[in-house]
C-alpha positions as CSV (number, residue, x, y, z in Angstrom):
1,X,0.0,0.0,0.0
2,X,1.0,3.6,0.0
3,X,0.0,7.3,-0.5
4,X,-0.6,9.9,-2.8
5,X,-1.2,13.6,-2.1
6,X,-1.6,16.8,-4.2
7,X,-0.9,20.2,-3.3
8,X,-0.9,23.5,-4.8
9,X,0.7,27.5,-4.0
10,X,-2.4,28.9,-6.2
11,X,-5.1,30.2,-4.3
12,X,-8.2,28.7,-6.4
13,X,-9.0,25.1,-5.9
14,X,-7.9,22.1,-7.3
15,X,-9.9,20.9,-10.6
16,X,-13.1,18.1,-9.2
17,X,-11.4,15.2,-11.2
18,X,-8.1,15.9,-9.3
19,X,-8.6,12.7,-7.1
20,X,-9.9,10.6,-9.8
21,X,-6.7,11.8,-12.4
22,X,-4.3,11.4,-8.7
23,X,-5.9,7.7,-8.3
24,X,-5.4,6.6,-11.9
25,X,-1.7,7.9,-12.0
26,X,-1.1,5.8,-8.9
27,X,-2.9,2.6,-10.1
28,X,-0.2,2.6,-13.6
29,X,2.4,3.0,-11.1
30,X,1.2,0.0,-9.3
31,X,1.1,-1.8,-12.9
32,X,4.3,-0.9,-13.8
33,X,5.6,-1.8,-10.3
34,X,4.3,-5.2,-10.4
35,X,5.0,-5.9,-14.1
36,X,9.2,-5.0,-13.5
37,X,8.5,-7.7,-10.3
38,X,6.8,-10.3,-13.0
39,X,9.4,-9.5,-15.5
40,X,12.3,-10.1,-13.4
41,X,10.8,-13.2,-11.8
42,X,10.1,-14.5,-15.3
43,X,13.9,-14.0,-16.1
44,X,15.0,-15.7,-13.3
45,X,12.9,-18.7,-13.4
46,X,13.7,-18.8,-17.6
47,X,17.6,-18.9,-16.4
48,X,17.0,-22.0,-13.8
49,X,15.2,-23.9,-16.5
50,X,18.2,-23.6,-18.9
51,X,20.7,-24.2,-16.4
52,X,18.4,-27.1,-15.3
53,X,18.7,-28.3,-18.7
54,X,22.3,-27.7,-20.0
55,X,23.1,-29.6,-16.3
56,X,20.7,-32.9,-17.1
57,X,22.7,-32.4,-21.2
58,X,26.3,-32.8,-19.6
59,X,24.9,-35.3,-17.2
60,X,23.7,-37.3,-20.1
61,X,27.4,-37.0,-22.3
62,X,29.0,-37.8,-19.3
63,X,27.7,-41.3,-19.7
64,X,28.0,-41.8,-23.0
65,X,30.8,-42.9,-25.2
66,X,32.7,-40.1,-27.2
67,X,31.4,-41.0,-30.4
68,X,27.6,-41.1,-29.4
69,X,28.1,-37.6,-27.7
70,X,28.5,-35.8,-31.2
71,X,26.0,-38.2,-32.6
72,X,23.6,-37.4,-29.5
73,X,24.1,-33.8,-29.7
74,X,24.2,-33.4,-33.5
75,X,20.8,-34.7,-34.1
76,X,18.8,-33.5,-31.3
77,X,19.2,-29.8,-32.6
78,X,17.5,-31.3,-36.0
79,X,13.4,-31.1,-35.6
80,X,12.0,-34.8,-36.4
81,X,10.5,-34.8,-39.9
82,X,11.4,-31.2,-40.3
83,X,11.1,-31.6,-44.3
84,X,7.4,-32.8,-44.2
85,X,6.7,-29.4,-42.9
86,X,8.6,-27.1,-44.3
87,X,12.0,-25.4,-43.3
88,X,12.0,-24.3,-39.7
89,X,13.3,-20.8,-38.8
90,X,16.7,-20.5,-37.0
91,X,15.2,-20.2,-32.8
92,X,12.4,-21.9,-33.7
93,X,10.0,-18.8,-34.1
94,X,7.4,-19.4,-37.0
Protein backbone atom coordinates (compact mmCIF):
# COMPACT_ATOMS: atom_id res chain seq x y z
CA UNK A 1 0.00 0.00 0.00
CA UNK A 2 0.98 3.59 -0.04
CA UNK A 3 0.00 7.32 -0.51
CA UNK A 4 -0.57 9.86 -2.78
CA UNK A 5 -1.23 13.64 -2.06
CA UNK A 6 -1.58 16.84 -4.22
CA UNK A 7 -0.86 20.16 -3.26
CA UNK A 8 -0.94 23.49 -4.76
CA UNK A 9 0.65 27.46 -3.98
CA UNK A 10 -2.43 28.92 -6.16
CA UNK A 11 -5.14 30.19 -4.27
CA UNK A 12 -8.21 28.67 -6.42
CA UNK A 13 -8.97 25.06 -5.87
CA UNK A 14 -7.85 22.06 -7.34
CA UNK A 15 -9.90 20.86 -10.61
CA UNK A 16 -13.05 18.05 -9.19
CA UNK A 17 -11.37 15.23 -11.25
CA UNK A 18 -8.05 15.93 -9.29
CA UNK A 19 -8.57 12.69 -7.12
CA UNK A 20 -9.88 10.58 -9.78
CA UNK A 21 -6.65 11.83 -12.36
CA UNK A 22 -4.32 11.38 -8.74
CA UNK A 23 -5.89 7.75 -8.28
CA UNK A 24 -5.40 6.59 -11.94
CA UNK A 25 -1.65 7.93 -11.95
CA UNK A 26 -1.13 5.84 -8.87
CA UNK A 27 -2.86 2.55 -10.06
CA UNK A 28 -0.21 2.64 -13.63
CA UNK A 29 2.37 3.03 -11.15
CA UNK A 30 1.21 0.00 -9.30
CA UNK A 31 1.13 -1.80 -12.88
CA UNK A 32 4.34 -0.93 -13.77
CA UNK A 33 5.60 -1.83 -10.32
CA UNK A 34 4.32 -5.15 -10.43
CA UNK A 35 4.97 -5.89 -14.12
CA UNK A 36 9.16 -4.98 -13.48
CA UNK A 37 8.50 -7.73 -10.33
CA UNK A 38 6.82 -10.32 -13.01
CA UNK A 39 9.38 -9.54 -15.48
CA UNK A 40 12.30 -10.05 -13.40
CA UNK A 41 10.83 -13.20 -11.82
CA UNK A 42 10.12 -14.51 -15.30
CA UNK A 43 13.94 -14.05 -16.08
CA UNK A 44 15.02 -15.74 -13.27
CA UNK A 45 12.92 -18.71 -13.40
CA UNK A 46 13.73 -18.75 -17.57
CA UNK A 47 17.59 -18.87 -16.38
CA UNK A 48 16.99 -21.96 -13.77
CA UNK A 49 15.24 -23.85 -16.46
CA UNK A 50 18.17 -23.57 -18.87
CA UNK A 51 20.74 -24.16 -16.39
CA UNK A 52 18.39 -27.05 -15.31
CA UNK A 53 18.68 -28.28 -18.70
CA UNK A 54 22.35 -27.67 -19.95
CA UNK A 55 23.14 -29.64 -16.33
CA UNK A 56 20.67 -32.86 -17.12
CA UNK A 57 22.73 -32.40 -21.17
CA UNK A 58 26.25 -32.76 -19.57
CA UNK A 59 24.95 -35.32 -17.23
CA UNK A 60 23.69 -37.34 -20.06
CA UNK A 61 27.36 -37.00 -22.28
CA UNK A 62 29.00 -37.78 -19.25
CA UNK A 63 27.72 -41.34 -19.66
CA UNK A 64 27.99 -41.81 -22.97
CA UNK A 65 30.84 -42.87 -25.18
CA UNK A 66 32.67 -40.12 -27.15
CA UNK A 67 31.38 -41.00 -30.39
CA UNK A 68 27.60 -41.08 -29.38
CA UNK A 69 28.09 -37.58 -27.70
CA UNK A 70 28.51 -35.77 -31.19
CA UNK A 71 26.03 -38.17 -32.56
CA UNK A 72 23.61 -37.36 -29.51
CA UNK A 73 24.14 -33.83 -29.70
CA UNK A 74 24.19 -33.44 -33.46
CA UNK A 75 20.79 -34.74 -34.08
CA UNK A 76 18.81 -33.52 -31.28
CA UNK A 77 19.16 -29.76 -32.60
CA UNK A 78 17.52 -31.31 -36.03
CA UNK A 79 13.39 -31.14 -35.64
CA UNK A 80 12.05 -34.79 -36.43
CA UNK A 81 10.50 -34.80 -39.91
CA UNK A 82 11.41 -31.21 -40.26
CA UNK A 83 11.14 -31.61 -44.30
CA UNK A 84 7.38 -32.80 -44.18
CA UNK A 85 6.72 -29.39 -42.88
CA UNK A 86 8.63 -27.06 -44.33
CA UNK A 87 12.02 -25.44 -43.35
CA UNK A 88 12.02 -24.31 -39.65
CA UNK A 89 13.35 -20.84 -38.84
CA UNK A 90 16.69 -20.53 -37.02
CA UNK A 91 15.18 -20.20 -32.81
CA UNK A 92 12.37 -21.85 -33.67
CA UNK A 93 10.02 -18.81 -34.12
CA UNK A 94 7.37 -19.45 -36.99
Amino acid sequence: MGAATAGSTRREPLPPDTEARIAGFADLVAAAIANAETRAKLTASRARIVAGADEAWRRLGMRMPSGRRLHSCRSSSVPLHAGRYGRIPAGGEK
